[in-house]
MIMITI-130830 format. One record per residue (C-alpha): residue number from 1; residue in three letters; x, y negated, z. Coordinates in nm, 4 decimals. Each point is the difference from the previous one (the first is absolute). Example, Ala and Ser with C-alpha at 12.3 -4.5 7.8 and 13.67 -1.06 7.14 Angstrom:
! residues 2
<rec><num>1</num><residuo>Ala</residuo><u>1.2300</u><v>0.4500</v><w>0.7800</w></rec>
<rec><num>2</num><residuo>Ser</residuo><u>0.1370</u><v>-0.3440</v><w>-0.0660</w></rec>
! end
This chain:
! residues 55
<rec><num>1</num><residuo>Unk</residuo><u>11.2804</u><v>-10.2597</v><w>10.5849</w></rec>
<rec><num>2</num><residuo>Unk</residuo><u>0.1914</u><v>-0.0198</v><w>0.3092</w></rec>
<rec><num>3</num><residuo>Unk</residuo><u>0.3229</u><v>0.2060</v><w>-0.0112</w></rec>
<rec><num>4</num><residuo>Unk</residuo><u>0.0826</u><v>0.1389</v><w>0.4036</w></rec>
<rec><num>5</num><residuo>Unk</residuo><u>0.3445</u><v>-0.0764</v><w>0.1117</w></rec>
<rec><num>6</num><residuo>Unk</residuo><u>0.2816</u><v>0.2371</v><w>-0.0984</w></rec>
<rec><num>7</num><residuo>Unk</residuo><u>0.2467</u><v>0.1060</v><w>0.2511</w></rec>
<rec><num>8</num><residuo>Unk</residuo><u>0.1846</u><v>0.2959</v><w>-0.0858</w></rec>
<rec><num>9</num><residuo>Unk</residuo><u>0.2476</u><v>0.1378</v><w>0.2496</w></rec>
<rec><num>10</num><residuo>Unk</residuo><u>0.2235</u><v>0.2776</v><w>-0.1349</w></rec>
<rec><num>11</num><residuo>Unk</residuo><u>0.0101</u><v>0.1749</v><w>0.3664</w></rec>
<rec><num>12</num><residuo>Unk</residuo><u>-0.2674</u><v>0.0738</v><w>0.2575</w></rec>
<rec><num>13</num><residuo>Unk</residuo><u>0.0524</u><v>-0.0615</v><w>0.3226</w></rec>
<rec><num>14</num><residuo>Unk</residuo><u>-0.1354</u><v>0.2409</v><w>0.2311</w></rec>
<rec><num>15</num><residuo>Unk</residuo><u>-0.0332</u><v>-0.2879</v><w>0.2943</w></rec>
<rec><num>16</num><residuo>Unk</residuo><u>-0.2043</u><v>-0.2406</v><w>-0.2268</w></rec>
<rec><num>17</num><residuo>Unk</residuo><u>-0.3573</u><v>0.1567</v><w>-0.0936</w></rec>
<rec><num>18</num><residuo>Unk</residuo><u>-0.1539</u><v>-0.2861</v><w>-0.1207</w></rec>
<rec><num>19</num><residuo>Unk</residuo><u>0.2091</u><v>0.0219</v><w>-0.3104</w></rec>
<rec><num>20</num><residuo>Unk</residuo><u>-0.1835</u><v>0.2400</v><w>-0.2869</w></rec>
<rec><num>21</num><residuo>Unk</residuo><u>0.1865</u><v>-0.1500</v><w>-0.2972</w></rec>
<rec><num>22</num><residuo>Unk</residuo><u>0.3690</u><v>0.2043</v><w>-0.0287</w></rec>
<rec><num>23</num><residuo>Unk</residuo><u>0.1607</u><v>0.2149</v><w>-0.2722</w></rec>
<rec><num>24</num><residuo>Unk</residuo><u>0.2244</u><v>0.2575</v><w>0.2961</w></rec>
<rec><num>25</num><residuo>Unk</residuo><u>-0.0907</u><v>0.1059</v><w>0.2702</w></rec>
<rec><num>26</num><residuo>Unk</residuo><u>0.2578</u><v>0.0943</v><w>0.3176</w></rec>
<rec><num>27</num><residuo>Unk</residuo><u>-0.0790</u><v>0.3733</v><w>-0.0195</w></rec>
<rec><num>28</num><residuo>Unk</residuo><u>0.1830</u><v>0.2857</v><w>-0.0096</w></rec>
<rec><num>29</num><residuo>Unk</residuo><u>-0.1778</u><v>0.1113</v><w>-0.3463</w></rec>
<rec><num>30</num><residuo>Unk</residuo><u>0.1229</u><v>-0.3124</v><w>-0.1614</w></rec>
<rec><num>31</num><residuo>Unk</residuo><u>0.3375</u><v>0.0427</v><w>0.0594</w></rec>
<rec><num>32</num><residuo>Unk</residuo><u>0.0281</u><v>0.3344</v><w>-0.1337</w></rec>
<rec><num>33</num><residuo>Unk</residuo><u>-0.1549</u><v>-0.1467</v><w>-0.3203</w></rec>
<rec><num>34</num><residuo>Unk</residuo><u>0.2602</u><v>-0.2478</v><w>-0.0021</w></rec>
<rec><num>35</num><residuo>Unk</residuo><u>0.2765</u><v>0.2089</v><w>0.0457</w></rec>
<rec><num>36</num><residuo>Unk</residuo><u>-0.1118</u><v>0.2706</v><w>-0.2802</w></rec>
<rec><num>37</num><residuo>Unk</residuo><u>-0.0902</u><v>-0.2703</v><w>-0.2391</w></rec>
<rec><num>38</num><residuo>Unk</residuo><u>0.3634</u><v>-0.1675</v><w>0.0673</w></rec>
<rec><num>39</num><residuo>Unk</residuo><u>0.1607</u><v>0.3614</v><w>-0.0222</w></rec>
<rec><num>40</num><residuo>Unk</residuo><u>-0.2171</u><v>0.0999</v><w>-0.3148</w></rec>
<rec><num>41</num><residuo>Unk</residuo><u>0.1137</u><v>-0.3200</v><w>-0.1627</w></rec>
<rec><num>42</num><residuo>Unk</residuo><u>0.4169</u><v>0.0618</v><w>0.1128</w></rec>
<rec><num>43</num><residuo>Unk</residuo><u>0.0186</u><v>0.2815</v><w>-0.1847</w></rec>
<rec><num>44</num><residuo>Unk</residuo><u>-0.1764</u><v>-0.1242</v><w>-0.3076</w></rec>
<rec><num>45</num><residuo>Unk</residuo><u>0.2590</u><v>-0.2787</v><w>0.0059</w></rec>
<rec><num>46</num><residuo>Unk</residuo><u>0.2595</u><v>0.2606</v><w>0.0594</w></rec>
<rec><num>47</num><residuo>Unk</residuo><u>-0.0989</u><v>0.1814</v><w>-0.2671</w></rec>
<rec><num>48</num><residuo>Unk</residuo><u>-0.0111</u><v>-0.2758</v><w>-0.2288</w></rec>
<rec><num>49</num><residuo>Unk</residuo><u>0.3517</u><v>-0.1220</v><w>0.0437</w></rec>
<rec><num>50</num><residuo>Unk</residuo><u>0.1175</u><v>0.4165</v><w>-0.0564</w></rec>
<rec><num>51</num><residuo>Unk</residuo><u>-0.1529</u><v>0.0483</v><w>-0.3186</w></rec>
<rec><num>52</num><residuo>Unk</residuo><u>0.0894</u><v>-0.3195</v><w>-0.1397</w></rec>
<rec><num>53</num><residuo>Unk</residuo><u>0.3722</u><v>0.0453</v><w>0.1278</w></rec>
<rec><num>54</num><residuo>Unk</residuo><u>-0.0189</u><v>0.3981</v><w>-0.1000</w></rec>
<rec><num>55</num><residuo>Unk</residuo><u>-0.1101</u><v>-0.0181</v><w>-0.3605</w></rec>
! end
C-alpha cells in the first residue's frame, strides 16, 4: 500500500487554501482555547508549587 505524503503544518494560513492538512487554525476561537488551556494549566502549576511549599 501506498502511504500519501504527510505534511503537517501547525498553523493555517488563511491566504493559502490549497492546504487541508494543519493542527490550528488563525481564528479567533482558537486563540481563546489557547489562552484558557495556558491559564487552566498556570494555576495548576501554581497550585502545585503552594501545596508542596505549604505543607
Amino acid at each position: 500500500m501506498k502511504q500519501g505524503k504527510e505534511d503537517f503544518k501547525f498553523i493555517k494560513n488563511p491566504e493559502n487554501t490549497e492546504q487541508r492538512n494543519y493542527i490550528f487554525q488563525k481564528n479567533k476561537k482558537t486563540k481563546t482555547a489557547f489562552y484558557f488551556v495556558a491559564t487552566v494549566l498556570v494555576f495548576l502549576i501554581a497550585a502545585l508549587f503552594v501545596s508542596a511549599f505549604a505543607l
